[in-house]
C-alpha positions in Angstrom: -11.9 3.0 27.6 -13.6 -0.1 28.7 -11.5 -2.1 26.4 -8.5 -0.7 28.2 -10.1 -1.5 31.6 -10.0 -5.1 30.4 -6.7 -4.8 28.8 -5.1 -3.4 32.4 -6.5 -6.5 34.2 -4.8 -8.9 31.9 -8.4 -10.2 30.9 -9.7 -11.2 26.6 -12.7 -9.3 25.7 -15.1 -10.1 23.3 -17.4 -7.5 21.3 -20.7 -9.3 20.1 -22.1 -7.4 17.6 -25.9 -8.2 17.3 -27.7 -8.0 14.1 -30.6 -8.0 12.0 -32.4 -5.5 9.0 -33.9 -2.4 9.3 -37.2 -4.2 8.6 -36.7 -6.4 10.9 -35.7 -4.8 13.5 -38.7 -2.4 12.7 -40.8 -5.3 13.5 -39.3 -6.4 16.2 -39.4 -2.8 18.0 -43.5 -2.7 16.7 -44.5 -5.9 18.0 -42.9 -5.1 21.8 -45.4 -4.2 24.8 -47.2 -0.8 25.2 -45.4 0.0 27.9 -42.4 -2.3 29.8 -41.8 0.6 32.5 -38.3 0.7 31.3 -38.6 2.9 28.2 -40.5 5.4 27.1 -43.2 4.4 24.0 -40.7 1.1 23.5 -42.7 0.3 20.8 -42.2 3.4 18.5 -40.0 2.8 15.5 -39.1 7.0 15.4 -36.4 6.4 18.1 -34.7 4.2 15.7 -35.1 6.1 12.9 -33.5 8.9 15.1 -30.6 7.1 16.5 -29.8 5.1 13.3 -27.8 8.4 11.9 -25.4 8.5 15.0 -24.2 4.7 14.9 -20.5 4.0 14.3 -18.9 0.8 12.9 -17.9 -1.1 15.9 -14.7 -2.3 13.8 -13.6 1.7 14.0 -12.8 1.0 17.9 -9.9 -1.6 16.4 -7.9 1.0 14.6 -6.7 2.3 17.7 -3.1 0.7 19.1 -4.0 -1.5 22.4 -7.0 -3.2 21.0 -5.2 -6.5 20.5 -7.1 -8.4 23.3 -10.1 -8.2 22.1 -12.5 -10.4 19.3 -14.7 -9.1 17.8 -17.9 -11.4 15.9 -21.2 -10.7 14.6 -24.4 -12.7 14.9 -27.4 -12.0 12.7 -30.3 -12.4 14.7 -32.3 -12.7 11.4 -30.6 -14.7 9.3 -29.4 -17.0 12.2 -25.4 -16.0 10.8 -22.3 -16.1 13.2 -19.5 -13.8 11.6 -15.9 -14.1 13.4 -14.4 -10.5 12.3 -11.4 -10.4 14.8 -9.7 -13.5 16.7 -7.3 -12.9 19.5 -4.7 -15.2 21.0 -6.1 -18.3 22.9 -10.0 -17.2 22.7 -11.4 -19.9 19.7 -12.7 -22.1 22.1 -14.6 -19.9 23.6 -16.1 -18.2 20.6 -16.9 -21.6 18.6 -19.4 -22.2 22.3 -20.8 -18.8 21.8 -21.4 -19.9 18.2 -22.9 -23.1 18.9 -25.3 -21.9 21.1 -26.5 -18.6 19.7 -26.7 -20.7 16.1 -28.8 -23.7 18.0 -32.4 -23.1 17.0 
């Protein structure tokens, strides 16, 4: 729906999938403050284990007809990686600046 919101007011979307391993992400999730007053035990890995079972492949959402404004890239957070998946019209500009600075380390 939000992709059609976009599409009604003539505007390019991009979907940036953000990634890293299961480990890593693990890590990530153990090493974050006892309490940031925004989630509940945010440093408790079982949430992900829980969630992880009900995630869908983001490239499912371009099967349906419509979908044609919007790019979709992936960056791996881990592996410092910038994966262009889908390209639309007029938007590789913008996505090798996205690039460049997500990959600038």
């Amino acid at each position: 729906q939000i992709y059609g919101i976009a599409a009604g007011c003539g505007a390019n979307v991009v979907t940036l999938e953000t990634v890293c391993s299961e480990r890593e992400a693990k890590r990530r999730i153990g090493m974050r403050n006892k309490s940031d007053r925004l989630l509940s035990d945010p440093y408790r890995t079982e949430v992900y284990d829980r969630l992880q079972g009900e995630w869908e492949p983001i490239i499912e959402d371009y099967k349906h007809p419509g979908e044609d404004h919007v790019s979709y890239v992936v960056y791996d957070s881990e592996k410092n990686t910038f994966k262009r998946i889908k390209i639309t019209k007029g938007m590789k500009g913008f996505l090798t600046r996205i690039e460049k600075i997500l990959l600038e380390k």
